[in-house]
C-alpha positions as CSV (number, residue, x, y, z in Angstrom):
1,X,-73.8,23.9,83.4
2,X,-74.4,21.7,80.6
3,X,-71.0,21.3,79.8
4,X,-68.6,21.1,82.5
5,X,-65.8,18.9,82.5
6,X,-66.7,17.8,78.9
7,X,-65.1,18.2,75.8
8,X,-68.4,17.9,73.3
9,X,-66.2,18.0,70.1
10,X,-64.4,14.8,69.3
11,X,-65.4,13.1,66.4
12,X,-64.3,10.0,64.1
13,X,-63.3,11.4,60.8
14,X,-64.2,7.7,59.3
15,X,-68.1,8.4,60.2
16,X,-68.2,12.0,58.9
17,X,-70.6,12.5,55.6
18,X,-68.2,12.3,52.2
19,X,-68.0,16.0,52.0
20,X,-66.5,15.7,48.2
21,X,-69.4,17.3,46.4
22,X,-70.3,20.0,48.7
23,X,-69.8,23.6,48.2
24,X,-70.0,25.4,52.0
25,X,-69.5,28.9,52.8
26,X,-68.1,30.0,56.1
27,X,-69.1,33.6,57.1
28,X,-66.8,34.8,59.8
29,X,-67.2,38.1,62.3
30,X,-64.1,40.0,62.5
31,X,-65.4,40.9,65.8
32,X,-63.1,39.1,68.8
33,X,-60.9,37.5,66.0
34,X,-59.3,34.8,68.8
35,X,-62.2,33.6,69.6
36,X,-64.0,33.4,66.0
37,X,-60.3,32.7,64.0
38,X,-60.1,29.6,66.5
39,X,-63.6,28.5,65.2
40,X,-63.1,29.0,62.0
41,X,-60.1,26.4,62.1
42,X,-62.7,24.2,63.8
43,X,-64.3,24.3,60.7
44,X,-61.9,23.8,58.5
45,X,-60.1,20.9,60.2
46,X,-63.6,18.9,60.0
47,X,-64.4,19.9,56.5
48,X,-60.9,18.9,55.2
49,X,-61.3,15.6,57.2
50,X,-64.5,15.0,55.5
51,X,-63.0,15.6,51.9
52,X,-64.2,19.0,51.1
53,X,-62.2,20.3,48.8
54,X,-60.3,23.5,49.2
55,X,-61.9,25.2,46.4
56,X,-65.1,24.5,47.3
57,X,-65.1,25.9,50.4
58,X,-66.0,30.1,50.6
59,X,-64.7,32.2,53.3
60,X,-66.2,35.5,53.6
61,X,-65.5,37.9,56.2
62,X,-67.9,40.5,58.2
63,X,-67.6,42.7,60.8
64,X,-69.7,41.8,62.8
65,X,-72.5,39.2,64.6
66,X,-75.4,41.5,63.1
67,X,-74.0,41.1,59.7
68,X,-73.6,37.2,59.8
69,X,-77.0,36.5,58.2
70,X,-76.6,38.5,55.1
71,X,-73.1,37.2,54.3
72,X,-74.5,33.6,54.7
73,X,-77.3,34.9,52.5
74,X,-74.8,36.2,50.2
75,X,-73.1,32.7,50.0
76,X,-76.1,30.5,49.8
77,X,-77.6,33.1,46.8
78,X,-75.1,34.4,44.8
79,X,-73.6,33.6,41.6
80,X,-71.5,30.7,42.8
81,X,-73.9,29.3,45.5
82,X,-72.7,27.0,48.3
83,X,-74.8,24.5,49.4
84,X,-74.6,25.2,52.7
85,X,-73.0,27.5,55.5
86,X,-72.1,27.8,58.6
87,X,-72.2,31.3,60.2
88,X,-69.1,32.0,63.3
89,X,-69.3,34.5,65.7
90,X,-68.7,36.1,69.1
91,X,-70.7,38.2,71.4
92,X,-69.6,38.5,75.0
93,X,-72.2,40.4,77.4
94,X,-71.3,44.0,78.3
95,X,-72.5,46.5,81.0
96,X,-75.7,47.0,78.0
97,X,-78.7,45.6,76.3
98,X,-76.3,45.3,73.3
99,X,-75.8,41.9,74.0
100,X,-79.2,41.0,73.9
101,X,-80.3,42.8,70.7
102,X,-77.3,41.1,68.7
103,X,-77.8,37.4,70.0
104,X,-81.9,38.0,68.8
105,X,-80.5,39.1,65.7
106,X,-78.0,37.0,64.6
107,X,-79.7,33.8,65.3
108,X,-82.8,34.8,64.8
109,X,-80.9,36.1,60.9
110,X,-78.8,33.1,60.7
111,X,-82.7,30.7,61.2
112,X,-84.2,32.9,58.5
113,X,-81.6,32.6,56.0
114,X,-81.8,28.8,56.1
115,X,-85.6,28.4,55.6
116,X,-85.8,31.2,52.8
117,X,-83.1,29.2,51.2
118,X,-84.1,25.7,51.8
119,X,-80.3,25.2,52.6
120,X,-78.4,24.4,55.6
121,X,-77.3,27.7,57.3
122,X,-75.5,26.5,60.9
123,X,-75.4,29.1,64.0
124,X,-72.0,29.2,65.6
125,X,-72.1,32.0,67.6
126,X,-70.9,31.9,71.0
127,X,-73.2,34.2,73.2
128,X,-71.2,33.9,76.8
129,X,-70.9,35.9,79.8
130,X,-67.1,36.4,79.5
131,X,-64.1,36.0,77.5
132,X,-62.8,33.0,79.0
133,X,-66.1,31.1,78.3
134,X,-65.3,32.1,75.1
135,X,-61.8,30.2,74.8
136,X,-63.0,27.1,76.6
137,X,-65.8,26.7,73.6
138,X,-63.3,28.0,70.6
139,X,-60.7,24.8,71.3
140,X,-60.4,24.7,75.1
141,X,-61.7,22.5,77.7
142,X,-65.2,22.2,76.0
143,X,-63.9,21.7,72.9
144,X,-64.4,23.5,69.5
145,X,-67.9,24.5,68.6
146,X,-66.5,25.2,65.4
147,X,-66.3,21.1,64.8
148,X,-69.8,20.8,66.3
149,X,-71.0,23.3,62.9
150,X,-69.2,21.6,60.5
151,X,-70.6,18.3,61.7
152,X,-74.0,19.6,61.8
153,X,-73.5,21.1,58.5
154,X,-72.2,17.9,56.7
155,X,-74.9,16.0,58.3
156,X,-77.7,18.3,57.2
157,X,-76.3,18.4,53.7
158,X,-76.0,14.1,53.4
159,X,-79.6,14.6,54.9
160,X,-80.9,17.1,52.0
161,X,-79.1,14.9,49.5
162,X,-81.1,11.8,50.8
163,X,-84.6,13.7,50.9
């Protein structure tokens, strides 16, 4: 596995992009709240350190993975757009195909949103085999994918700005 024994989410807050004039929008499944809550914070922590301010960043809640790329489109399109998003999710496999249809959907969603918006849309979903995968990718021994989005996120906005 890619990432055993490594934490992949440290970061220096003094090379993050000045996140002071960007507007993001975080679109959260309530669907396994400890996993996607703990990502969400992820988020947060690396936004703040970056200077986002508190009113420009959107949280909007759905209840599930399937329903992550419409809120994100929701946020990148609506009356108050952000500039980017990051989408956070949780889908653990299951005795069914279930799995499989809602990993294709979400990410393929999440890919769509971002390239009929010309705007950063981040995928953090966690597609594991079991819960406990899960918790070492939501702040545990691998880190915090959550920090990995924002990152991305901040990056590809600094990147947009540049273009």
């Amino acid at each position: 596995m890619a990432t055993a024994g490594k934490n992949l989410s440290e970061y220096n807050a003094a090379q993050l992009p000045n996140g002071a004039r960007f507007k993001v929008g975080i679109v959260v499944s309530e669907w396994n709240t400890e996993i996607t809550h703990a990502l969400r914070d992820g988020v947060l922590e690396v936004l703040h350190a970056a200077g986002v301010k508190a009113e420009n960043t959107r949280l909007l809640s759905v209840p599930g993975a399937f329903e992550l790329p419409l809120g994100a489109q929701w946020l990148l399109q609506g009356n108050d757009p952000c500039d980017g998003v990051i989408a956070i999710g949780a889908v653990i496999r299951g005795e069914t195909a279930h799995f499989d249809y809602v990993c294709q959907a979400a990410s393929t969603g999440i890919l769509n949103v971002g390239l009929n918006t010309n705007k950063p849309a981040i995928f953090c979903v966690l597609t594991d085999d079991h819960i406990q995968q899960s918790r070492d990718r939501s702040g545990g021994k691998h880190g915090n994918k959550g920090v990995e989005a924002a990152i991305a996120c901040l990056e590809m906005l600094e990147l947009k700005s540049k273009l």
